[in-house]
KEBA-611011 format. One record per residue (C-alpha): residue number from 1; residue in one letter; z, x, y. Coordinates in nm, 2 decimals, always signed. Example, Ala and Ser with C-alpha at 12.3 -4.5 7.8 and 13.67 -1.06 7.14 Angstrom:
2
R  num  residu      pz      px      py
R    1       A   +0.78   +1.23   -0.45
R    2       S   +0.71   +1.37   -0.11
//
This chain:
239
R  num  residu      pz      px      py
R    1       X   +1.09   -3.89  -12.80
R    2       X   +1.18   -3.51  -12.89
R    3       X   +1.44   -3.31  -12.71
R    4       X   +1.30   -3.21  -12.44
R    5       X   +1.22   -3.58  -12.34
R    6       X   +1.58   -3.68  -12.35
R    7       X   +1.69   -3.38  -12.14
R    8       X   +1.46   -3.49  -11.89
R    9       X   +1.60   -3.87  -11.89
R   10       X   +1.94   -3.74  -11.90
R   11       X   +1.84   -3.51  -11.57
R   12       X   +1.70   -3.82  -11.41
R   13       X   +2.00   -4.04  -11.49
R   14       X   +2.27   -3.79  -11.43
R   15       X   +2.10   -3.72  -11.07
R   16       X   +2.06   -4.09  -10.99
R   17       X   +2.39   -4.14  -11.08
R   18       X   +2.54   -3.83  -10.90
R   19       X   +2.34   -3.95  -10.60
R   20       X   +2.43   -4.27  -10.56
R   21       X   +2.81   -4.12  -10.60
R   22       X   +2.79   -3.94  -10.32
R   23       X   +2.64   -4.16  -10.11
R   24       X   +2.88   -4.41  -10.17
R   25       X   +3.16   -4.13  -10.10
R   26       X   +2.98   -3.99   -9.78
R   27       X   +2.88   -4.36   -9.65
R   28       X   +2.54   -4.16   -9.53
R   29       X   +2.26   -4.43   -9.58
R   30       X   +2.01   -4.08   -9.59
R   31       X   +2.13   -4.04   -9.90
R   32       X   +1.99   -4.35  -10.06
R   33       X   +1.66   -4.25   -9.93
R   34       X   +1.68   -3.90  -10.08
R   35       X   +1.79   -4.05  -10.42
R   36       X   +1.46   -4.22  -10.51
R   37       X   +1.23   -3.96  -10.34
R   38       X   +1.40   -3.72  -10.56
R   39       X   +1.41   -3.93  -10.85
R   40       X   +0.99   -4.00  -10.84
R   41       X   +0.96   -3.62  -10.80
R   42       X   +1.17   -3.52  -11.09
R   43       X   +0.95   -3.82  -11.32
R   44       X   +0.69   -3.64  -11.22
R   45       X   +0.80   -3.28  -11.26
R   46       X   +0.95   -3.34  -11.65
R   47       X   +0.66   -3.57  -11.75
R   48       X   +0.42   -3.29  -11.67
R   49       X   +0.62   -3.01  -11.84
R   50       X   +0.68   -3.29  -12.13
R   51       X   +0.31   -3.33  -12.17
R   52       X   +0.17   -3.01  -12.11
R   53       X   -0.10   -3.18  -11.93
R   54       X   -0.16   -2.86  -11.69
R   55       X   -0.54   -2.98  -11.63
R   56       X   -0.68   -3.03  -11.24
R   57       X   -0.59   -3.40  -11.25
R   58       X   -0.18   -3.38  -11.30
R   59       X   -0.16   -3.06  -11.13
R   60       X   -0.34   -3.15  -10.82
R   61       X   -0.10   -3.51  -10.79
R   62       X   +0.19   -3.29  -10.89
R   63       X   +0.12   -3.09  -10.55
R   64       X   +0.04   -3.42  -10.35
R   65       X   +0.33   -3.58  -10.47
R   66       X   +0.56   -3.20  -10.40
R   67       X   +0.39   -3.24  -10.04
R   68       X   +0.51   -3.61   -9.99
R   69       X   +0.88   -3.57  -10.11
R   70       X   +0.93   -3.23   -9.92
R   71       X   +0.80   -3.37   -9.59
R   72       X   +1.03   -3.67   -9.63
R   73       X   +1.33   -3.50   -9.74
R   74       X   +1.32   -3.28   -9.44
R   75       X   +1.21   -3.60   -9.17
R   76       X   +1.51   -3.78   -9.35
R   77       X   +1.81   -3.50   -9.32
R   78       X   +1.68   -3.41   -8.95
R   79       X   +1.73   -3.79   -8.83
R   80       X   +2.13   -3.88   -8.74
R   81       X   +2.34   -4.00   -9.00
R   82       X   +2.29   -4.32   -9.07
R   83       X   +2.68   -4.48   -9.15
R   84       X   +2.67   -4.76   -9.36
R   85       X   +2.94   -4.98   -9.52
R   86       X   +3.03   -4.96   -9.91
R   87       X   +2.89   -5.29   -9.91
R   88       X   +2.55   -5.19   -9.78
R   89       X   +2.50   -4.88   -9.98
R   90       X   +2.63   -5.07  -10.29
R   91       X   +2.33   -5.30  -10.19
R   92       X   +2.13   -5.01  -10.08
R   93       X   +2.17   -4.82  -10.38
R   94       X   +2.09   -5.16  -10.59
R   95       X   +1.73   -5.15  -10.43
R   96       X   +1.67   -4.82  -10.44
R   97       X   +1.71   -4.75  -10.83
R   98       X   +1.46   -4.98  -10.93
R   99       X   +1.23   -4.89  -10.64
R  100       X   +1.23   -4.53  -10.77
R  101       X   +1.05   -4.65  -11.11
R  102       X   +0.86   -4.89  -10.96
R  103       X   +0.67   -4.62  -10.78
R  104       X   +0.74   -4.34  -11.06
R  105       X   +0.48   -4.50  -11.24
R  106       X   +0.15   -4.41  -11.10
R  107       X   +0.31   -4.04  -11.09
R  108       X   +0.43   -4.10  -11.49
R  109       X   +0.04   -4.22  -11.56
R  110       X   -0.11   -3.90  -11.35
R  111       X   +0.10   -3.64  -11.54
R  112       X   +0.13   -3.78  -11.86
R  113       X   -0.21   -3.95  -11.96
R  114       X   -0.52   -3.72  -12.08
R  115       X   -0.85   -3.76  -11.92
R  116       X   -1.15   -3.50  -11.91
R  117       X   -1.22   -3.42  -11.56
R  118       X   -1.16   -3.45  -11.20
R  119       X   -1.37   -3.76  -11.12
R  120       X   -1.47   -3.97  -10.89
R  121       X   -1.17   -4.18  -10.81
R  122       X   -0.99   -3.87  -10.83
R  123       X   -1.17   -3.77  -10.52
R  124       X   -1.11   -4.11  -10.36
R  125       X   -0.77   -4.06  -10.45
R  126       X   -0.70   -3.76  -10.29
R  127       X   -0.91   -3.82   -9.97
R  128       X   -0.68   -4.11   -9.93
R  129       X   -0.38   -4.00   -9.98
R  130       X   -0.43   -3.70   -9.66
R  131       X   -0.56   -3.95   -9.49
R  132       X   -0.24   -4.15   -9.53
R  133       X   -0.01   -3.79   -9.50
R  134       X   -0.18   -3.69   -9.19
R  135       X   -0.06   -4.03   -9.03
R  136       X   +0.25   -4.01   -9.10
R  137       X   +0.25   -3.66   -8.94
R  138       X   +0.06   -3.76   -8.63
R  139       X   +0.29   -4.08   -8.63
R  140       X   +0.60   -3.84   -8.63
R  141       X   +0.52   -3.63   -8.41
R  142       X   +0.41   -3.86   -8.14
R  143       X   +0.76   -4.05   -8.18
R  144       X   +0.94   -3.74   -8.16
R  145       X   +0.72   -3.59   -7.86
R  146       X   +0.81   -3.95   -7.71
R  147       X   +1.19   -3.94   -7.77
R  148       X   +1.24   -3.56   -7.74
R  149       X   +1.37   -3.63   -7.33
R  150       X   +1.45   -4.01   -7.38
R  151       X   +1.59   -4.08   -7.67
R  152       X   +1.67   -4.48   -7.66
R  153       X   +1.27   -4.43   -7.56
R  154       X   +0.99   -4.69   -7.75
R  155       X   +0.72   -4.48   -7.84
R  156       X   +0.43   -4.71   -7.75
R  157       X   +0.15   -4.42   -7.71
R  158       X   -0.07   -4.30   -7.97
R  159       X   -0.09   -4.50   -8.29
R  160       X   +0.22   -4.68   -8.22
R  161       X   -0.04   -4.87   -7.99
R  162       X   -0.16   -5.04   -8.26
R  163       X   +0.08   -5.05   -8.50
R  164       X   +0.48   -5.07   -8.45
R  165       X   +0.52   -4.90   -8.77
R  166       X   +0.24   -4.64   -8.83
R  167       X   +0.45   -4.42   -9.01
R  168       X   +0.51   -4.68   -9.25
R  169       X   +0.12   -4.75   -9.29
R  170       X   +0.06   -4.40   -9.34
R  171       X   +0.29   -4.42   -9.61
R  172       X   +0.14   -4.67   -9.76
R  173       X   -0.19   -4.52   -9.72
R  174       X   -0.09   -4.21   -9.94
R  175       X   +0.08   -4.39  -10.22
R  176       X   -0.21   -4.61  -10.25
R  177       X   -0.43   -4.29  -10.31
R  178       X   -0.19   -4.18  -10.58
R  179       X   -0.25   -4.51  -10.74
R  180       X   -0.64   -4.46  -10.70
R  181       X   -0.58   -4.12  -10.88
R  182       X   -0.41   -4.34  -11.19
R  183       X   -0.68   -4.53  -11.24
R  184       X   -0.88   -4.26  -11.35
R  185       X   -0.65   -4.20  -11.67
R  186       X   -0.59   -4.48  -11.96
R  187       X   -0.35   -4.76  -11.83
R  188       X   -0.38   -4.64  -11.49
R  189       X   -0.40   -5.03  -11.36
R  190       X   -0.02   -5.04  -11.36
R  191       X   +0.00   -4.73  -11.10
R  192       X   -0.13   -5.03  -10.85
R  193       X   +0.26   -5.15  -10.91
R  194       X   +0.29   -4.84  -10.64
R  195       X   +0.15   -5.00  -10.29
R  196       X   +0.25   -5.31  -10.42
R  197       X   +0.62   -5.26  -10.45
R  198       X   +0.58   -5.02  -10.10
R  199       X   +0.45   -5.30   -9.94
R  200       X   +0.73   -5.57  -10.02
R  201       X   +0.96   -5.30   -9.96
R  202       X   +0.83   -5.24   -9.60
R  203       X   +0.76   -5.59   -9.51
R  204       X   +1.11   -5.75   -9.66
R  205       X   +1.32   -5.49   -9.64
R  206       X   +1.24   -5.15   -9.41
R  207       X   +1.05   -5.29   -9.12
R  208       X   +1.33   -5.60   -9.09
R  209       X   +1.61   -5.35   -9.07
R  210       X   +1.45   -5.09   -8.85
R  211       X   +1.34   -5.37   -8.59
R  212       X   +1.75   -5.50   -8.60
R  213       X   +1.84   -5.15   -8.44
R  214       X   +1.55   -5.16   -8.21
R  215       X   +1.65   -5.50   -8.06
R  216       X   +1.89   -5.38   -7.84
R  217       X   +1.64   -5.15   -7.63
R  218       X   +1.49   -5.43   -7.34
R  219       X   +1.12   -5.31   -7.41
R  220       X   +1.15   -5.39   -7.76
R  221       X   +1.09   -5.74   -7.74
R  222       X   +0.73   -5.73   -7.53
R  223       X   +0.66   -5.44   -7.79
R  224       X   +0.71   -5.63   -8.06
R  225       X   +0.46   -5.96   -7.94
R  226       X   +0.15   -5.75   -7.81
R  227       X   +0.21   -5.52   -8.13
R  228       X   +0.10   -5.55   -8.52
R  229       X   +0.42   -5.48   -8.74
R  230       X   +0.31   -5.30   -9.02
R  231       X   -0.12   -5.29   -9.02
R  232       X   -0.33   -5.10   -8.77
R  233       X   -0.46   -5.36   -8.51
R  234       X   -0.59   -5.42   -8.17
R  235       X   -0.30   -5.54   -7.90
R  236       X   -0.25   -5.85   -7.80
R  237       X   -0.27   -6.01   -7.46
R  238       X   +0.08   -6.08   -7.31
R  239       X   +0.11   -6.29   -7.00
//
């Protein structure tokens, strides 16, 4: 590992651990969030300057992956603070650290592997992950057009119709492209650690949290047994 290498971990670290210092000092739960969207931006950024991988394949999921942490950084800080206990962001923060390699990886394999060529799965890749980005776009702005003159609102038009969580789909919609991307490069198999991970996150961590602040609004409950949780699907019938 030369010098530049070590800089870079040191970066990473020093950032993770000044992050999760100041959201343990600020008690903002945003900032938990912002720790491992910036931490799998930064992998990405010093493996590819590491590597000197500037071919179409690292460069192109360099810009996808710059797209993805820039529209989340800005959803995140526009939302209200989100107080938390030192107990939760200690357990927050716990999660979060480990999350942030977990889906590193795919971005590690993308900017740091050689292969000739933009190929196939490349193609697939990409395709995939705007489809996935423009969901969560489309899922945002319908929630916020929803909310903007009732804010205790449910949004239930749209594609929160079919899903209670589309913006969470969409999410992992474009991290599963990035992984279709990795497969393309030698070892790329372990980028599918990506969705993976996403999706335990989502279904045992996110989704459960976000429905215990929703269960105080009264529409909530006949929301939540006509409508999918996480996956795109047809209501149900509610007598």
């Amino acid at each position: 590992m030369n010098t530049f290498m070590l800089t870079g971990a040191a970066v990473i670290g020093f950032y993770t651990l000044g992050m999760a210092l100041l959201a343990l000092f600020t008690r903002d739960g945003r900032i938990a969030h912002a720790l491992w969207i910036g931490g799998v931006w930064l992998i990405g950024i010093f493996t590819l300057v590491w590597s000197h991988m500037f071919l179409t394949r690292p460069m192109i999921g360099m810009i996808l992956i710059s797209l993805w942490a820039l529209r989340l950084l800005i959803h995140w800080f526009r939302m209200p603070r989100i107080e938390q206990s030192t107990g939760q962001q200690v357990q927050n923060i716990a999660l979060k650290i480990p999350f942030m390699i977990l889906m590193g990886t795919p971005v590690y394999l993308i900017t740091r592997m050689c292969s000739p060529g933009f190929g196939v799965l490349d193609s697939i890749g990409s395709v995939v992950w705007s489809l996935g980005f423009l969901i969560e776009v489309i899922s945002d702005w319908q929630r916020n057009r929803a909310t903007r003159t009732a804010p205790d609102a449910v949004c239930t038009q749209g594609l929160w119709r079919f899903s209670r969580h589309p913006n969470y789909f969409g999410e992992l919609v474009l991290w599963s492209g990035i992984s279709i991307m990795a497969l393309s490069v030698p070892h790329g198999i372990y980028g599918l650690i990506a969705p993976v991970a996403l999706t335990a996150w989502l279904l045992l961590v996110a989704i459960p949290q976000n429905e215990q602040m929703m269960a105080s609004k009264p529409e909530y409950a006949a929301y939540q047994q006509r409508t999918s949780a996480l996956f795109p699907w047809k209501p149900k019938k509610v007598s």
